[in-house]
C-alpha positions as CSV (number, residue, x, y, z in Angstrom):
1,X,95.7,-39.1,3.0
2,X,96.1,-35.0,2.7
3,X,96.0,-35.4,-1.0
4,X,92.6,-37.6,-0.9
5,X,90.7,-35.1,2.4
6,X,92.1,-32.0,-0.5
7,X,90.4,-33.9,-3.2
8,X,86.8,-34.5,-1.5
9,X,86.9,-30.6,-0.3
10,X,87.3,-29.4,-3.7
11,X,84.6,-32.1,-5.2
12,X,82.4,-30.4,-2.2
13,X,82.9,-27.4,-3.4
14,X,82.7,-27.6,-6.5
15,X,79.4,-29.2,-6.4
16,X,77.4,-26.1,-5.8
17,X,79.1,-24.2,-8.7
18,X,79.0,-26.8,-11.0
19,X,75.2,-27.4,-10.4
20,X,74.5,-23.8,-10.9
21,X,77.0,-23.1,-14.2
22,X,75.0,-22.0,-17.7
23,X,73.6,-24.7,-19.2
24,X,74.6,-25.2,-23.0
25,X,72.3,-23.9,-25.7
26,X,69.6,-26.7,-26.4
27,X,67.1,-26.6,-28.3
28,X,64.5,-25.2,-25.9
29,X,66.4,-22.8,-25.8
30,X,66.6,-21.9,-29.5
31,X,62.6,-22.6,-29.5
32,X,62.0,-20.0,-26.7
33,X,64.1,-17.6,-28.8
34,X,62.3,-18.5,-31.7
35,X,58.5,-17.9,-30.1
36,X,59.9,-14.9,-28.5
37,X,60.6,-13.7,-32.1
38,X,57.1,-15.0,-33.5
39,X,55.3,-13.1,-30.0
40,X,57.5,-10.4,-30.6
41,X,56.0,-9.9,-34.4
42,X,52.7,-10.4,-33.5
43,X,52.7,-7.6,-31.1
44,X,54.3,-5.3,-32.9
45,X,51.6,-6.1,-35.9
46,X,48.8,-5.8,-33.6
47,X,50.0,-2.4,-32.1
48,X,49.4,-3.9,-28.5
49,X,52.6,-2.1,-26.6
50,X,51.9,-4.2,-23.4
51,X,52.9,-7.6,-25.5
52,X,55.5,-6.0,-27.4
53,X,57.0,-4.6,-24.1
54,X,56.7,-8.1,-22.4
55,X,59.7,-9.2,-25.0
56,X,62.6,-6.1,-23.7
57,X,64.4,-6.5,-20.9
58,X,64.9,-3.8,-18.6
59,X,68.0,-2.5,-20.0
60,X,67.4,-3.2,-23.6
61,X,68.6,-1.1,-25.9
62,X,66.6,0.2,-29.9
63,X,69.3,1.0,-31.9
64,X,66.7,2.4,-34.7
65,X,68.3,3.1,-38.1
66,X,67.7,7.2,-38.4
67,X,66.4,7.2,-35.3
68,X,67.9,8.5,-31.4
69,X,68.7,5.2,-29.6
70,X,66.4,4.2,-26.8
71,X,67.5,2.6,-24.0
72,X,65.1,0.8,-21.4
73,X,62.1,-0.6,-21.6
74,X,60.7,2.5,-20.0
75,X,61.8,4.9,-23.0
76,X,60.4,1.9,-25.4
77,X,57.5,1.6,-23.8
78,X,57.1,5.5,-24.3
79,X,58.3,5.3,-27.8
80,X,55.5,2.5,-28.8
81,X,53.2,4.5,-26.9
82,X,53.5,7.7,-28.7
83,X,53.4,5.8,-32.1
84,X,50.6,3.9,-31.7
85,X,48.6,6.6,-29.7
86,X,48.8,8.6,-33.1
87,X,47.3,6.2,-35.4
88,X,50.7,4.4,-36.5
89,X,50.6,1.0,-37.8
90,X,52.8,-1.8,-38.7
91,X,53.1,-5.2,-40.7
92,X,56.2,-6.8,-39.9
93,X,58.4,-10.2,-40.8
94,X,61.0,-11.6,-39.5
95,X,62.7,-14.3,-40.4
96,X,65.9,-16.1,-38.2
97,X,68.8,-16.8,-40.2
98,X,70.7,-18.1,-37.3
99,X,71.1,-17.8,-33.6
100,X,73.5,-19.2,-31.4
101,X,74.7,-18.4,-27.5
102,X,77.2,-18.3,-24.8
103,X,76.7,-18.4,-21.2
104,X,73.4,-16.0,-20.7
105,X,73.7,-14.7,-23.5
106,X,72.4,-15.4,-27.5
107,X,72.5,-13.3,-30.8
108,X,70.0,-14.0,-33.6
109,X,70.8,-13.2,-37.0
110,X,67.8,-12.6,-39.7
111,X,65.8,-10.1,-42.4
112,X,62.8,-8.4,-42.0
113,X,60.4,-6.7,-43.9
114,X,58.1,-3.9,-42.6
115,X,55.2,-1.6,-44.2
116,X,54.5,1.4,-42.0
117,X,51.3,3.2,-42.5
118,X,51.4,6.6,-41.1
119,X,48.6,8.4,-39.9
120,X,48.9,11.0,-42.8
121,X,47.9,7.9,-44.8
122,X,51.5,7.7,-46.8
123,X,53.5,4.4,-46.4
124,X,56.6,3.5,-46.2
125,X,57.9,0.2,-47.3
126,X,61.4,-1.4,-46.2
127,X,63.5,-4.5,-46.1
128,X,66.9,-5.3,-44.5
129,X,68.9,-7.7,-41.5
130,X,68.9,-7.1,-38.3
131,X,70.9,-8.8,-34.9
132,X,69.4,-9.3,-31.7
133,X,70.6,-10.2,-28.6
134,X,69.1,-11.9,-26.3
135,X,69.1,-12.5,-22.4
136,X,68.2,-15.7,-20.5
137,X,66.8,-14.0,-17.2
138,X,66.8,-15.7,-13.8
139,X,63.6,-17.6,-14.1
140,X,64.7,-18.9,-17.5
141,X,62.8,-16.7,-20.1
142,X,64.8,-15.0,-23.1
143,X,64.3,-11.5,-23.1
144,X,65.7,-8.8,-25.6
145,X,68.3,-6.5,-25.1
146,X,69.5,-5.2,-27.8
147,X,67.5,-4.8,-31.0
148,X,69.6,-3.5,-34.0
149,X,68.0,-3.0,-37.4
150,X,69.5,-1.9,-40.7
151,X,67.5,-1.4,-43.6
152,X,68.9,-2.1,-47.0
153,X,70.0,0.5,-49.6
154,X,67.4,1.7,-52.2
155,X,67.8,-0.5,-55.5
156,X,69.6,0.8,-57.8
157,X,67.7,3.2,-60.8
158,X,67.0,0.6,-64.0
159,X,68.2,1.9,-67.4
160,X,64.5,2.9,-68.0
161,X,64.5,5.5,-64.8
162,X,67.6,7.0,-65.7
């Protein structure tokens, strides 16, 4: 009889845990990642830092190649600010090779492509991978939190540039 009470306590509480544990990655999850991504791109394309913003979480993290890392969405927000406010514009893609996730947490794996256009008028063109990580927040949305580019090295000279 002592064994069965100890058995229905646990079961009791257990319940509550067990109804609030992570869910396993689904595929609405993997969507949402996915349109935050595509929403993501757009924003950044259309130089609207309130949108782009709308992707970081609080305590994301830039990790810029060349660049000082930026941490928070207030110092992002400031960064996008200052770059678009002085005639900066961008055309980006990005394309997921592969995400997958644990508990809160997801990592997407892709390449992108990006054509800066300076407000000098020069351009600069790049290419390269990138990982993200991602964070499910409380009310269920995926949110960025750390964004880590690495462009790709120059090709190397062809036998006629040499």
């Amino acid at each position: 009889m002592k064994r069965r009470s100890f058995f229905v306590l646990m079961m009791a509480a257990l319940v509550p845990v067990l109804a609030t544990a992570q869910s396993p990655f689904n595929a609405t999850d993997d969507t949402a990642i996915r349109a935050g991504r595509a929403g993501f791109v757009a924003a950044v394309n259309a130089g609207d830092r309130d949108r782009i913003m709308s992707y970081a979480a609080e305590d994301c993290v830039f990790l810029a190649e060349g660049q000082p890392l930026v941490e928070g969405r207030a110092a992002l927000g400031e960064m996008f600010r200052r770059a678009i406010e002085s005639g900066m514009t961008w055309e980006l893609r990005m394309e997921t090779s592969r995400i997958e996730q644990s508990g809160w947490l997801a990592y997407e794996l892709g390449r992108y492509w990006k054509t800066t256009r300076r407000p000098d008028g020069t351009t600069k063109h790049s290419q390269g991978k990138y990982v993200d990580v991602w964070k499910r927040q409380s009310d269920g949305r995926w949110l960025l939190i750390v964004h880590a580019p690495s462009d790709d090295p120059p090709p190397a000279p062809t036998a006629e540039k040499r």
